[in-house]
C-alpha positions as CSV (number, residue, x, y, z in Angstrom):
1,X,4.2,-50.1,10.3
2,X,3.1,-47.5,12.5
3,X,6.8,-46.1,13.2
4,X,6.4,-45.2,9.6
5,X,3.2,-43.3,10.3
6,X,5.0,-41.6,13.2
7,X,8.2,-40.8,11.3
8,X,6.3,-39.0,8.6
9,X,4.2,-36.9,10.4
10,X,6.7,-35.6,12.2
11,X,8.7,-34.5,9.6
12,X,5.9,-33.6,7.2
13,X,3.3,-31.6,9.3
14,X,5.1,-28.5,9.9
15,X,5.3,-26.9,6.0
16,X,8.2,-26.1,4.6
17,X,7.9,-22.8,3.5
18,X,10.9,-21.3,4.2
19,X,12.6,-23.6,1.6
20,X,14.9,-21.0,-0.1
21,X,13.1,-22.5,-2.8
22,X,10.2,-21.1,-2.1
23,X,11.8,-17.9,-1.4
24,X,13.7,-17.1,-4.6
25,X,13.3,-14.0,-5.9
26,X,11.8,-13.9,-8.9
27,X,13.3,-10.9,-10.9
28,X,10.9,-10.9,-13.7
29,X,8.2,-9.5,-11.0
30,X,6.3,-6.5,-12.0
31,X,7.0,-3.4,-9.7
32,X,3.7,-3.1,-8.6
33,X,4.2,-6.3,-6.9
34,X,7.8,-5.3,-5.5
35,X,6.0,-4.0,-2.6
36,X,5.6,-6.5,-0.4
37,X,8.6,-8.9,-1.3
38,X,10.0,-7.6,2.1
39,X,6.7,-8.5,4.2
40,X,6.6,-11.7,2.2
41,X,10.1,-13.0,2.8
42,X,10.1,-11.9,6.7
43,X,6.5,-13.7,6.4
44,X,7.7,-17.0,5.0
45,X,10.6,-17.0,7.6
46,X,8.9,-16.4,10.5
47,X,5.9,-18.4,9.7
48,X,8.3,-21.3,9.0
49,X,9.8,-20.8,12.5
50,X,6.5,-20.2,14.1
51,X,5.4,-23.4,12.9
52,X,8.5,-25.6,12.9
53,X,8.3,-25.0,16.8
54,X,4.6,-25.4,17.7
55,X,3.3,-27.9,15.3
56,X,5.7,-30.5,15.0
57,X,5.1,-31.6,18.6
58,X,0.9,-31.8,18.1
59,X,1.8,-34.0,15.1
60,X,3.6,-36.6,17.4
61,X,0.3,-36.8,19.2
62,X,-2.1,-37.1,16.9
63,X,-3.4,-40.7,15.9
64,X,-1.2,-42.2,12.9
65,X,-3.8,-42.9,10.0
66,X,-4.3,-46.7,8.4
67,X,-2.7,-47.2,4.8
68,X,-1.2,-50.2,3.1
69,X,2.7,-50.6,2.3
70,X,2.2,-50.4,-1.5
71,X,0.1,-46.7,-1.1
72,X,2.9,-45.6,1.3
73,X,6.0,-47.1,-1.0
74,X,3.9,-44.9,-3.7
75,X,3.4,-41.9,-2.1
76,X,7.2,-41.4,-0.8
77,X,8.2,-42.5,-4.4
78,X,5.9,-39.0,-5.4
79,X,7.4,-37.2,-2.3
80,X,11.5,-38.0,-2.6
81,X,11.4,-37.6,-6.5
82,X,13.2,-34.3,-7.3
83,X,11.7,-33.6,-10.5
84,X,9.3,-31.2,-9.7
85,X,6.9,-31.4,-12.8
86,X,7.7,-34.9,-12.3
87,X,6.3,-34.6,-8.8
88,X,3.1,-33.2,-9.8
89,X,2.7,-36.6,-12.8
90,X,4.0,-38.8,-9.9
91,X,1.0,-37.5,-7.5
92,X,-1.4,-37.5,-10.3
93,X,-1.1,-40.9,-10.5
94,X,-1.4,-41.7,-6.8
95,X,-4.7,-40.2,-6.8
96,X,-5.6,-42.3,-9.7
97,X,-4.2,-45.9,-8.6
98,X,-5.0,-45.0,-4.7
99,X,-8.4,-42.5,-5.3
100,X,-9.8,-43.7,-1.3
101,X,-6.3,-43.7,0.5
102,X,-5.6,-42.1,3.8
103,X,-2.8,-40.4,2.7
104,X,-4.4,-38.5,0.6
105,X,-4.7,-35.3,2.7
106,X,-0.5,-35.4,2.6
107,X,-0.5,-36.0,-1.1
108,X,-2.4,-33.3,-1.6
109,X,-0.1,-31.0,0.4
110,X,2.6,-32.1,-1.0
111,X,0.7,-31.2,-4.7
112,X,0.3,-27.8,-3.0
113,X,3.8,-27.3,-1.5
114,X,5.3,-28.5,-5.1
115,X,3.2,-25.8,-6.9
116,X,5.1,-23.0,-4.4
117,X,8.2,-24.0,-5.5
118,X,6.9,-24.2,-9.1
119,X,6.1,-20.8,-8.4
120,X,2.9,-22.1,-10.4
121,X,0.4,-18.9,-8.9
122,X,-2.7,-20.0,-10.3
123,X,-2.4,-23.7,-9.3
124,X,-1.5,-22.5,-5.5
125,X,-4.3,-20.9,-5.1
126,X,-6.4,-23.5,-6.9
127,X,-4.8,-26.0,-4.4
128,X,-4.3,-23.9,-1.6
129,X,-8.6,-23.7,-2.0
130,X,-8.7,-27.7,-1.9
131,X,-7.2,-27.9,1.5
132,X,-8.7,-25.2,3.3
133,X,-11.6,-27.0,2.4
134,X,-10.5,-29.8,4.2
135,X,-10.5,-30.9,7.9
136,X,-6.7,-29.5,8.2
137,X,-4.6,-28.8,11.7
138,X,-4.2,-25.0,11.9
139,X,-0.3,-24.7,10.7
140,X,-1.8,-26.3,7.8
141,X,-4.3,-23.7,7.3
142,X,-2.3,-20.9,8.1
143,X,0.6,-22.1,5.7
144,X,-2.4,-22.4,2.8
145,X,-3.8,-19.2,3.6
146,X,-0.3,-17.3,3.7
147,X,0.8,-18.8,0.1
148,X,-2.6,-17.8,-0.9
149,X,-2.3,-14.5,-0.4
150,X,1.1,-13.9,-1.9
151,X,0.2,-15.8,-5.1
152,X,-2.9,-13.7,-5.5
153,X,-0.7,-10.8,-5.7
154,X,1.5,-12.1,-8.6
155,X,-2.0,-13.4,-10.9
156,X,-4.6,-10.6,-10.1
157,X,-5.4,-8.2,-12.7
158,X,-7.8,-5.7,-11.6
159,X,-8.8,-5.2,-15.2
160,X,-9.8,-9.6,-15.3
161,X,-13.1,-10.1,-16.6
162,X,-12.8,-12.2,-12.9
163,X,-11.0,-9.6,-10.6
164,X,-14.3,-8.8,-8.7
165,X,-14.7,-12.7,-8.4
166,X,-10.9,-13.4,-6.9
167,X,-10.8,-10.1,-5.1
168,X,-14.2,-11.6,-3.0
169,X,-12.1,-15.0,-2.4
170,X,-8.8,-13.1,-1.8
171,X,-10.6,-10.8,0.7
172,X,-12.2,-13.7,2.6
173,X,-8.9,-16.0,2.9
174,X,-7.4,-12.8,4.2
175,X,-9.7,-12.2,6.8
176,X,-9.3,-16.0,7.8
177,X,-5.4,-15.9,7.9
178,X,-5.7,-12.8,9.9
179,X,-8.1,-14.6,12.1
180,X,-5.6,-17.9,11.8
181,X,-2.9,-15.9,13.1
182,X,-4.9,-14.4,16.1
183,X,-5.5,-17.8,17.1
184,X,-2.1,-19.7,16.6
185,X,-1.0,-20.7,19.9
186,X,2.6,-19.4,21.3
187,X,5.2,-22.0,21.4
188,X,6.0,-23.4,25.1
189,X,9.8,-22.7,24.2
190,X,9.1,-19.6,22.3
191,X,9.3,-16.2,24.4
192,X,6.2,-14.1,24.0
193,X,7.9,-10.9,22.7
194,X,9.5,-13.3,19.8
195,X,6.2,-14.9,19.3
196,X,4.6,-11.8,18.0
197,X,7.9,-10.6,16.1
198,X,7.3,-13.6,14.0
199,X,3.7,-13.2,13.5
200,X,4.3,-9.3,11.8
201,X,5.5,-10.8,8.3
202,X,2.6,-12.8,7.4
203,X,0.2,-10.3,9.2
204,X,1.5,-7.5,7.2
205,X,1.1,-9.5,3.8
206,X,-2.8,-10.4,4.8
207,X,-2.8,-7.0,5.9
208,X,-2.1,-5.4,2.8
209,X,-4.2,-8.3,0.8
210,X,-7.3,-7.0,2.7
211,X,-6.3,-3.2,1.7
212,X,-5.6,-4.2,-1.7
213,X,-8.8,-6.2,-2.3
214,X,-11.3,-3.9,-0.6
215,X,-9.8,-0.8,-2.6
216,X,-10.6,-2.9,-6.2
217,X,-14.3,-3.8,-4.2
218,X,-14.7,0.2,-3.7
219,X,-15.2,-0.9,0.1
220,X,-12.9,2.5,0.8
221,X,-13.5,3.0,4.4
222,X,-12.1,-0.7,5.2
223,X,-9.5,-0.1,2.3
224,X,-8.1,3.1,4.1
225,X,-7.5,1.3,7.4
226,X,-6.1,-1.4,5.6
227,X,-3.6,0.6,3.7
228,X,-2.6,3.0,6.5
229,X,-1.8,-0.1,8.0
230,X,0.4,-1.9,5.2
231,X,2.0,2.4,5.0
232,X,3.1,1.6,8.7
233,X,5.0,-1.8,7.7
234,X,6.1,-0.1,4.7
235,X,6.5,3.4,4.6
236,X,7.9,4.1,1.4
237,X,5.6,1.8,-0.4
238,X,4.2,4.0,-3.3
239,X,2.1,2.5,-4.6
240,X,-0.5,1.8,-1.5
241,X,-0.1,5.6,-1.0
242,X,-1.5,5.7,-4.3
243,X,-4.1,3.2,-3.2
244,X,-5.0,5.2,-0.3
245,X,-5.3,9.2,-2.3
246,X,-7.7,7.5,-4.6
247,X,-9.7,5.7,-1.5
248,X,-10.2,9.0,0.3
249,X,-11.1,11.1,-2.8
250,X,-13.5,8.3,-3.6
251,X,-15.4,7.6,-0.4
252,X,-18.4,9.6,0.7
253,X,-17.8,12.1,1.5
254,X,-14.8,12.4,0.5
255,X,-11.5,13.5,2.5
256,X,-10.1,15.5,0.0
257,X,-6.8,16.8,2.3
258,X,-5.9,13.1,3.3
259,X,-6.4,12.4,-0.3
260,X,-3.9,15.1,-2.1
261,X,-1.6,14.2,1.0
262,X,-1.0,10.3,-0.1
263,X,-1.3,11.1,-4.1
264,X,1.7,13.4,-3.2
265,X,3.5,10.9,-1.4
266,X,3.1,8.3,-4.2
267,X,4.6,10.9,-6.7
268,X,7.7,11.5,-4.3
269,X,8.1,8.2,-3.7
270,X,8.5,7.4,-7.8
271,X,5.7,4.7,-7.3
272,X,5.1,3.3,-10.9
273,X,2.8,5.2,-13.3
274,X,3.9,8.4,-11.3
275,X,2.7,10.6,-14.7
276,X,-0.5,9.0,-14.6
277,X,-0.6,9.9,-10.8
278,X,0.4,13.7,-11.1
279,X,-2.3,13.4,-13.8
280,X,-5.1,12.3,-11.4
281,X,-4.1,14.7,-8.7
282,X,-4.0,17.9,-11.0
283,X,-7.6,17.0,-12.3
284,X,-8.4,16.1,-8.4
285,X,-7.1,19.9,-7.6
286,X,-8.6,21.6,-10.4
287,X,-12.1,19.5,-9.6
288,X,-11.9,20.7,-5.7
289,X,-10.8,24.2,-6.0
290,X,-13.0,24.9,-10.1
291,X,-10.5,26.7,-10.4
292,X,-9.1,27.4,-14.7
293,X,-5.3,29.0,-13.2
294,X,-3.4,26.0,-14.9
295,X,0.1,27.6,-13.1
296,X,-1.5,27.9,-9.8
297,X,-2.4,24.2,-10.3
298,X,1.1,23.5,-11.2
299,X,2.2,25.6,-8.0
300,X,0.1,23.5,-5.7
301,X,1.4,20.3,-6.6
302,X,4.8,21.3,-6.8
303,X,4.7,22.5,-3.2
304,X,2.5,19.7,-2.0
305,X,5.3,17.2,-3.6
306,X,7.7,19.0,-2.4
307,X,6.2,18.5,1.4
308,X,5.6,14.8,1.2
309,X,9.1,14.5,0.0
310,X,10.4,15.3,3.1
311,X,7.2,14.4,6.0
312,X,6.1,11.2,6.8
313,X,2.6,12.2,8.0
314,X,0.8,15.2,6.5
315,X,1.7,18.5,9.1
316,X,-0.8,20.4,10.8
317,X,-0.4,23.3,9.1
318,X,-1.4,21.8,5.6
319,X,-4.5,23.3,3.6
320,X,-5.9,23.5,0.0
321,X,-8.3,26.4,-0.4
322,X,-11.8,24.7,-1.3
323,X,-13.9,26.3,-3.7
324,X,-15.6,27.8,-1.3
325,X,-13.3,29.5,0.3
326,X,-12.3,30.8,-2.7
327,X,-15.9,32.3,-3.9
328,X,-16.0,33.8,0.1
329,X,-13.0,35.7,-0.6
330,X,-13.7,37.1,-4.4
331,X,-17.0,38.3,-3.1
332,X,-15.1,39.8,0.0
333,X,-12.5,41.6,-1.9
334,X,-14.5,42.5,-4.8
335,X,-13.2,44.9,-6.5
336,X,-10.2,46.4,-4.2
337,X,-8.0,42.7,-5.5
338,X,-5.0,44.8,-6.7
339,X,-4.8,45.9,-2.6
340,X,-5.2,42.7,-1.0
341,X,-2.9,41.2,-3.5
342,X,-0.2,44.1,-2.5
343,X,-1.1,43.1,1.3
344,X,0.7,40.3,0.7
345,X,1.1,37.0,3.5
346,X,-2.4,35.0,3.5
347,X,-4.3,37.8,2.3
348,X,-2.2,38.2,-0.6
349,X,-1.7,34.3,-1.5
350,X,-5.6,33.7,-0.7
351,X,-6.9,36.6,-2.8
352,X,-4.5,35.1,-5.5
353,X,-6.0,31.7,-5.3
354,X,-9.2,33.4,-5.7
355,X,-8.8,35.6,-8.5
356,X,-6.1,34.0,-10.3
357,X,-7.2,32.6,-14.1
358,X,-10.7,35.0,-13.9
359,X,-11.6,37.0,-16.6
360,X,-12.1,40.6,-15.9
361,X,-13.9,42.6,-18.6
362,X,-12.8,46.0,-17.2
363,X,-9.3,47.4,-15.9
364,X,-7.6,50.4,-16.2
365,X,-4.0,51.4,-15.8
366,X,-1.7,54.0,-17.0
367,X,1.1,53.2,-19.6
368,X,4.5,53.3,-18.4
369,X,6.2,51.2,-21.2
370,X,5.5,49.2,-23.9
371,X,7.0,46.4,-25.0
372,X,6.7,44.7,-28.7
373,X,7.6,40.7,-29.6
374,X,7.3,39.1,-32.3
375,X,3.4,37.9,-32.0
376,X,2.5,40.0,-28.8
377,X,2.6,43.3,-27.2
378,X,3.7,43.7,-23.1
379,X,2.3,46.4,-22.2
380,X,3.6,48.0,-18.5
381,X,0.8,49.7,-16.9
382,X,0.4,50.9,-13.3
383,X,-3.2,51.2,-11.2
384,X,-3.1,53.1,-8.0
385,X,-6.0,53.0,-5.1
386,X,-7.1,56.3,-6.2
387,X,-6.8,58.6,-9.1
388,X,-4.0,61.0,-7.6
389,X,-2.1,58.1,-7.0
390,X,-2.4,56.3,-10.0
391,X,-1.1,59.8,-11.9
392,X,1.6,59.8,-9.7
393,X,3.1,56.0,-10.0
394,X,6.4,56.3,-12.3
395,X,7.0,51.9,-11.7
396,X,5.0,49.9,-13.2
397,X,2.4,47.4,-11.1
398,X,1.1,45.1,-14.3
399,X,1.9,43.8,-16.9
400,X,-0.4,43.1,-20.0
401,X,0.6,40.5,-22.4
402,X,-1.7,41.2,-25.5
403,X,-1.8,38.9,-28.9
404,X,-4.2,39.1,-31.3
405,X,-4.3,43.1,-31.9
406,X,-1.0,44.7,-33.2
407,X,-2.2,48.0,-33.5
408,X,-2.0,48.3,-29.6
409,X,1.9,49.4,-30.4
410,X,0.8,52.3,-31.2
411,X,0.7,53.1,-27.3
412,X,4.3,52.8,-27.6
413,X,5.8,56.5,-26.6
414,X,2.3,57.2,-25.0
415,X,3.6,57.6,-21.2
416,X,0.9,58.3,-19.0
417,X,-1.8,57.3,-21.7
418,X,-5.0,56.1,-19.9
419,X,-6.4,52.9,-21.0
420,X,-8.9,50.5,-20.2
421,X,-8.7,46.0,-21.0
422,X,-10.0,43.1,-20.6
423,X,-8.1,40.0,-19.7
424,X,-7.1,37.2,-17.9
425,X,-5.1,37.7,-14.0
426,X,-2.4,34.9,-14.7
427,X,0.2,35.5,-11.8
428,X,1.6,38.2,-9.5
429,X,4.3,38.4,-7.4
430,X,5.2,40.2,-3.8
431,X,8.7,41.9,-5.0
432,X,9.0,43.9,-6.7
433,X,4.8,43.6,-6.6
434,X,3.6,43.2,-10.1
435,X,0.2,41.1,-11.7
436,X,0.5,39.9,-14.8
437,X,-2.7,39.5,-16.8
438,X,-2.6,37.2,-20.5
439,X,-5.1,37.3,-23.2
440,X,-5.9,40.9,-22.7
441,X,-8.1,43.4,-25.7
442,X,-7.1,46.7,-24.9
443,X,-10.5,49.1,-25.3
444,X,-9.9,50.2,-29.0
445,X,-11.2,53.5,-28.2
446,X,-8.3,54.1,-26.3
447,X,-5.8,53.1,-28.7
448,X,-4.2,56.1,-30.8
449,X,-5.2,56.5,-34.3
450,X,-2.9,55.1,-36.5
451,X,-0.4,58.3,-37.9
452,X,-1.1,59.4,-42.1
453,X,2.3,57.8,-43.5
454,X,3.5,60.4,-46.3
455,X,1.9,60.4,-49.8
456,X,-1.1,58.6,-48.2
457,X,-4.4,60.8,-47.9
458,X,-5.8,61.0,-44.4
459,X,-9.2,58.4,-43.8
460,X,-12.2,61.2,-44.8
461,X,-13.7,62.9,-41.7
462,X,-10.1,63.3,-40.0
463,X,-8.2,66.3,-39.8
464,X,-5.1,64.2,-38.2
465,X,-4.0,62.2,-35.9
466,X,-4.2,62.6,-32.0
């Protein structure tokens, strides 16, 4: 009987896990798990091949265990039997009828092998646990721990009343297939350069596992080496950019430029929830700059987007103004912002930055025009350096958007009226250069009395109007 031994584990030891099986594509797969199909299938191939050459030769040499006919009749009954659910009853029962039998180590990978193609996720890793428990050859191992990990991505819910629990276990098996893989010796018939081609599939998958896991564990620094790492297998993989902007933002201290950098990338790439991602990254912005310009905001991450779209790596050049580079500059500029805006280039776009969405309590200007809308008056004022040159400016430099006080079109027909607002600096541009402020109060002191309309007496105390 020991040809039958001899037989078996020769065939049996090296897993079959590139079945195509095993490797159908399941279509129904949430696209926050589409990431790492690629990794998986090159994975599952390579692994296959890795292990069909290596480990079929150790199992001629190992020593064939002892077992009866009727166990062995029983357990090739399980293993031929094409049913798959039926499988799983058949092995059931082998365990029950056969509880002390020697080939229970190989029924029991055979349960687990029959779960894969089940594409059963919960009972892989249930099963993949039981033998990595065991005393088990290394292809074994590896081929447990590989499964593992891609069956962990399909069942975990970082939301789980459990996802600390199997992110802890996830993390660990991981480690071990990383460490499993380091270890795995090169077959003699395999060139070297091949050897380690085949090992990227499955190292990227437990890559990525250990990025994924230690991001849910808010263990960031390892997460962000992880996931630069599964970014450099897979470049346009979205959603570990994601991963990574919120890993850098969250750390301490944070690395806020590396963080608005991979948010970015996510939202080019279309990685799913990108709403909910422009959404964390405008708060992220608005948090890091306490800044209240909502279309500077908007500015920002439009060019920032529009950068990652077309740069792999973040350039050299990129910067976000901190706050406090912001407050250096408003108490630099002080009150002389309309000339550093005019000055244009950094000045001009930093001294923007700064001052946009402020409220100024205080600015004069000289009416040029006025405009009236249907719930708002524009008023076109202009503001020179000095006084000589603000009475000689003909073109207007701002424009004042006011709502809530009507009677301010009574300026209208006032040219080179003097008066003073407060309000809100909104936006400028370079050219033709022009700042635009929003809800403004114009100083009603300055605003012309409103004219006697005829057969109306005049308000007592005035002899008419100005």
């Amino acid at each position: 009987m020991r040809w039958f031994c001899k037989d078996w584990r020769f065939r049996w030891a090296p897993l079959p896990i590139d079945s195509p099986k095993v490797l159908r594509k399941n279509k129904a797969e949430e696209a926050g798990r589409k990431m790492i199909r690629n990794a998986v299938l090159r994975g599952a191939l390579a692994l296959g091949l890795i292990l069909s050459f290596g480990l079929a030769a150790t199992a001629q040499q190992q020593q064939p265990p002892a077992y009866t006919r009727p166990e062995y009749d029983a357990f090739q009954a399980c293993r031929t039997e094409q049913n798959l659910q039926a499988r799983i009853t058949c092995l059931d029962g082998f365990r029950e009828k056969f509880p002390k039998s020697t080939l229970m180590p190989y029924a029991d990978q055979t349960t687990f092998l029959t779960y894969v193609e089940l594409k059963n996720f919960p009972k892989v890793i249930e099963w993949a646990d039981k033998l990595l428990a065991q005393n088990i050859d290394d292809g074994t191992r590896l081929t447990a721990l590989y499964h593992r990990a891609f069956s962990f991505h399909n069942v975990f819910n970082d939301r789980d009343a459990n996802a600390d629990r199997m992110a802890e276990a996830a993390l660990k098996a991981a480690r071990d297939g990383l460490a499993a893989l380091d270890k795995l010796a090169k077959p003699e018939n395999m060139d070297a350069q091949t050897f380690e081609e085949q090992k990227k599939g499955p190292k990227s998958l437990f890559q990525y596992t250990v990025g994924l896991t230690t991001f849910h564990l808010k263990q960031y620094d390892e997460a962000i080496q992880y996931l630069n790492t599964a970014i450099e297998n897979n470049p346009n993989d979205g959603v570990s950019y994601f991963r990574l902007g919120v890993a850098y933002l969250q750390k301490e201290p944070a690395q806020h430029r590396e963080g608005f950098w991979a948010l970015a990338k996510a939202i080019a790439l279309k990685a799913p929830g990108e709403a909910q991602v422009r959404a964390y990254l405008r708060s992220q912005l608005v948090r890091y700059q306490l800044n209240g310009c909502d279309p500077l905001i908007d500015v920002q991450m439009n060019e920032l987007i529009e950068k990652a779209a077309i740069n792999g790596r973040q350039p050299g050049d990129f910067h976000i103004y901190t706050s406090a580079e912001l407050q250096a500059t408003r108490e630099e500029v002080g009150a002389n912002f309309m000339q550093a805006l005019k000055a244009g280039g950094d000045t001009g776009k930093k001294t923007y930055y700064a001052f946009c969405g402020l409220e100024f309590p205080e600015v004069f200007g000289k009416v040029i025009a006025v405009e009236e809308g249907n719930d708002s008056v524009v008023l076109k004022l202009f503001l020179g350096e000095t006084q000589e040159e603000t009475e000689a400016g003909a073109e207007p430099n701002m424009e004042v958007k006011v709502v809530e006080q009507p009677e301010t079109k009574r300026l209208a027909g006032q040219k080179d009226w003097a008066v003073r607002f407060s309000g809100t600096l909104s936006n400028y541009s370079s050219e033709p250069f022009m700042v635009f402020w929003t809800k403004a109060k114009i100083n009603p002191e300055d605003i012309p009395e409103e004219a006697a309309q005829p057969g109306k007496a005049r308000r007592p105390g005035k002899k008419g109007g100005r």
